[in-house]
C-alpha positions as CSV (number, residue, x, y, z in Angstrom):
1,X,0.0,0.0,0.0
2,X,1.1,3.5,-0.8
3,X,0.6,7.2,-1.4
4,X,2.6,9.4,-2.7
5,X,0.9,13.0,-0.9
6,X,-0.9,11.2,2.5
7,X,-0.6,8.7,5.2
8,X,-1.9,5.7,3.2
9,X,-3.1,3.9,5.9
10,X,-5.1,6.5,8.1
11,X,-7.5,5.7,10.7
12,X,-9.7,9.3,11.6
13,X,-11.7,8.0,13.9
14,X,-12.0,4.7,14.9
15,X,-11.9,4.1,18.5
16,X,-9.1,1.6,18.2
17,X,-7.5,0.2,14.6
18,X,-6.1,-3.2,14.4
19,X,-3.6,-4.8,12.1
20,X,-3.5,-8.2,11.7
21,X,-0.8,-9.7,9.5
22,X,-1.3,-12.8,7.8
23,X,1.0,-15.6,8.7
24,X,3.0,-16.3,5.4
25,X,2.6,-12.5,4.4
26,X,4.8,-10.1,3.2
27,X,3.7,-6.1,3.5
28,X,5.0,-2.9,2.8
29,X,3.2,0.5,3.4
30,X,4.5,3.5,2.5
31,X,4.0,7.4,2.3
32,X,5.6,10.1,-0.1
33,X,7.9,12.6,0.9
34,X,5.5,15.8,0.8
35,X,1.7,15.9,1.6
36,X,-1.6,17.8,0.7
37,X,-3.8,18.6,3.2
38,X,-7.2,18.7,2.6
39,X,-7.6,22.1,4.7
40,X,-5.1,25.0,5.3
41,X,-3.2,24.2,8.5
42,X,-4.0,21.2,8.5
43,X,-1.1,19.1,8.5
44,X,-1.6,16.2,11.7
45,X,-1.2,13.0,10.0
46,X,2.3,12.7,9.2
47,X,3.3,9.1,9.2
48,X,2.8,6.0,7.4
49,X,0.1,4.3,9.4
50,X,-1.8,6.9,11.4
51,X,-4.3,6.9,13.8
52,X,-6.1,9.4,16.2
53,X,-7.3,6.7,18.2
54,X,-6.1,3.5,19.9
55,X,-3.2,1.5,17.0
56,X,-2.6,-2.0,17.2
57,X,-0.3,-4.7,15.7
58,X,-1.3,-8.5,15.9
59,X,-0.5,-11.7,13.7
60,X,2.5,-13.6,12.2
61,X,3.0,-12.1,8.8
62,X,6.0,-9.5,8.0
63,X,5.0,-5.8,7.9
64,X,7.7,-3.0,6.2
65,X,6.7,0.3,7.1
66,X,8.7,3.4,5.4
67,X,7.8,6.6,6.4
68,X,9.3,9.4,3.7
69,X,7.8,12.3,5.2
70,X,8.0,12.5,9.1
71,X,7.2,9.2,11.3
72,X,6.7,5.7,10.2
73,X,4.0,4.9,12.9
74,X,2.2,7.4,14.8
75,X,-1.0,6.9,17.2
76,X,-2.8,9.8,18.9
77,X,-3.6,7.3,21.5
78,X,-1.8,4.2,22.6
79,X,0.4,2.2,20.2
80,X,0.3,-1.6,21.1
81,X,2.1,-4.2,19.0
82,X,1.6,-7.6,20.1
83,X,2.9,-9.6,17.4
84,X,4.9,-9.5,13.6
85,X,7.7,-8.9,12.3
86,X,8.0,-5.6,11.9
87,X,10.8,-3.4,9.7
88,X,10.2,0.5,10.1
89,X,12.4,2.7,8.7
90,X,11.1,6.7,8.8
91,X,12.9,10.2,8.2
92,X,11.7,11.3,11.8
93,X,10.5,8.8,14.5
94,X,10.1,5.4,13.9
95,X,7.4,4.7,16.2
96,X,5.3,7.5,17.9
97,X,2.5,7.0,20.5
98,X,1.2,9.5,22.4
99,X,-0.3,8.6,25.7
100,X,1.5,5.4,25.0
101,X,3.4,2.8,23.3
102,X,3.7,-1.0,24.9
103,X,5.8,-3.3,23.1
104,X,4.3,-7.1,23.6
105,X,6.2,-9.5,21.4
106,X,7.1,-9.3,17.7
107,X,10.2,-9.0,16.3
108,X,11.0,-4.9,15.7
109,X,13.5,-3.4,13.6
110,X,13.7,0.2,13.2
111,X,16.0,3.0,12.1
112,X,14.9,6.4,12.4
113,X,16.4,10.0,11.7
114,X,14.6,11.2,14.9
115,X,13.8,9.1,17.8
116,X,13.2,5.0,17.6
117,X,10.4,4.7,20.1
118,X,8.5,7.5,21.5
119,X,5.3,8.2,23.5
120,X,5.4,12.1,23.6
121,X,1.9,12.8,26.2
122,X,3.7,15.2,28.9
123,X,0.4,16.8,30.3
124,X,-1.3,13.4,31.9
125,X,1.3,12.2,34.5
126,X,-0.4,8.5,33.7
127,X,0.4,8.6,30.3
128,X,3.4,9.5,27.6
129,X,5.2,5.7,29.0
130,X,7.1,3.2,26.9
131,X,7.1,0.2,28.0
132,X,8.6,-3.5,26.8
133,X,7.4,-6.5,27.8
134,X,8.7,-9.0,25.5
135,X,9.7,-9.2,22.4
136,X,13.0,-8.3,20.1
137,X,13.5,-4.8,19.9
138,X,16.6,-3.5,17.6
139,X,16.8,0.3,16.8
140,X,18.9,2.6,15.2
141,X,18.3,6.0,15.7
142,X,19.8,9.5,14.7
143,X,18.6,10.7,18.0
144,X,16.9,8.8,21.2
145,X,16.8,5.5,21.1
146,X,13.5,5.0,23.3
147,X,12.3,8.2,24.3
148,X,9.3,8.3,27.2
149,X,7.8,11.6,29.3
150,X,7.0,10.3,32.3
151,X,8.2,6.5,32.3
152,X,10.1,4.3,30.1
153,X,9.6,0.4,31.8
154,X,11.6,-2.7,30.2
155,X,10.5,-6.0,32.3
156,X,11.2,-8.5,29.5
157,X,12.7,-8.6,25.8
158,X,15.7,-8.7,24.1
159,X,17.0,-4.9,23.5
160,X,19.5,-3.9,21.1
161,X,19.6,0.2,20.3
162,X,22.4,2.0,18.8
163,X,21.9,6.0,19.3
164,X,23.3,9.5,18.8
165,X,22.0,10.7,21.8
166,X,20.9,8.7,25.0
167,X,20.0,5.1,24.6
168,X,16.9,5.1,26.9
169,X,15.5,8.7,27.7
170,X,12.7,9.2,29.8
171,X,11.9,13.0,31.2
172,X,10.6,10.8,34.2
173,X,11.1,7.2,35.6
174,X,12.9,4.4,34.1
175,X,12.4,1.2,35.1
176,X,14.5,-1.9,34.1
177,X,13.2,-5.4,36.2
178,X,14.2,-7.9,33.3
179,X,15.2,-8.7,29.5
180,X,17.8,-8.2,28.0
181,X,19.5,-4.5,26.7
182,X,22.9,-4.2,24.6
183,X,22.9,-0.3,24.5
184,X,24.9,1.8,22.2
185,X,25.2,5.5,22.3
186,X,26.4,9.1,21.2
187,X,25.4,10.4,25.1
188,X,24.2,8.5,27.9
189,X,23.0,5.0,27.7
190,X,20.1,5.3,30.3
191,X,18.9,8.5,31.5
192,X,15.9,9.3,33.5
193,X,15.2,13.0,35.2
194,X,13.6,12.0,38.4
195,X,14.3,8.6,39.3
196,X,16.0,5.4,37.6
197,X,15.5,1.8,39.6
């Protein structure tokens, strides 16, 4: 699926948008390097696969997202991926949520020119977290490697991010109980404003 002037996969208001990939399938969605706007000023979707709601990624099949104008995946909401195998590459961030994004399982490559994983909610101290559960998580970013407001939480998974900047970045909490992290990067490898346990 592509476009060459929009987010080709846009979901405006949904509630919550799931993705299932196939098992056996091969995918590849991607956007153009400018957009058109249907209004004046009105320039919010911006990635590949958008969503101002709830964004989730379930299945077994193989997903390549490439984002060409800013992100690769954006949600307004939470970003949730589950399962898949998963190849992002974007021009900005390579996966944005805002309140949230949880990584489940799956197996996650991404290389950004901004920050790899980002949930970017600073106004709602419950929200704008990362957090990894399970799962292998490689990223190469320009910038951030995972980048959280108030929390960025790693239980499980198997972690390898190479950065410009800090590794693990969370203008909050971090959290690290389990998985498993190989960090590379241009400034600190974990760094958390208030507290880091």
């Amino acid at each position: 699926i592509a476009s060459a002037d929009f987010s080709p996969i846009y979901g405006q208001q949904c509630k919550s948008l799931t993705i299932i990939l196939e098992e056996g399938s091969d995918n590849t969605v991607s956007d153009g390097a400018s957009y058109e706007y249907d209004r004046n000023g009105d320039d919010e979707p911006d990635a590949a696969v958008f969503s101002h709601d709830n964004l989730i990624f379930e299945g077994d099949g193989r997903l390549r997202v490439i984002g060409n104008y800013q992100e690769g995946i954006r949600g307004r909401d939470d970003v949730t991926i589950r399962s898949g195998i998963l190849k992002i590459e974007a021009v900005n961030d390579g996966i944005k949520g805002k309140d949230s994004v949880e990584i489940e399982g799956g197996t996650i490559t991404v290389t950004a020119g901004g920050d790899g994983v980002q949930a970017s909610n600073d106004s709602d101290a419950d929200k704008g977290y990362v957090r990894i559960t399970g799962g292998g998580l490689s990223i190469d970013a320009a910038e951030k490697g995972i980048k959280a407001e108030t929390l960025a939480e790693i239980t499980g998974g198997v972690l390898d991010v190479a950065a410009g900047d800090d590794a693990v970045h969370s203008n909050g909490d971090i959290r690290i109980s389990g998985g498993r992290l190989a960090l590379r990067s241009g400034d600190d490898g974990v760094h958390a404003d208030r507290s880091l346990s």
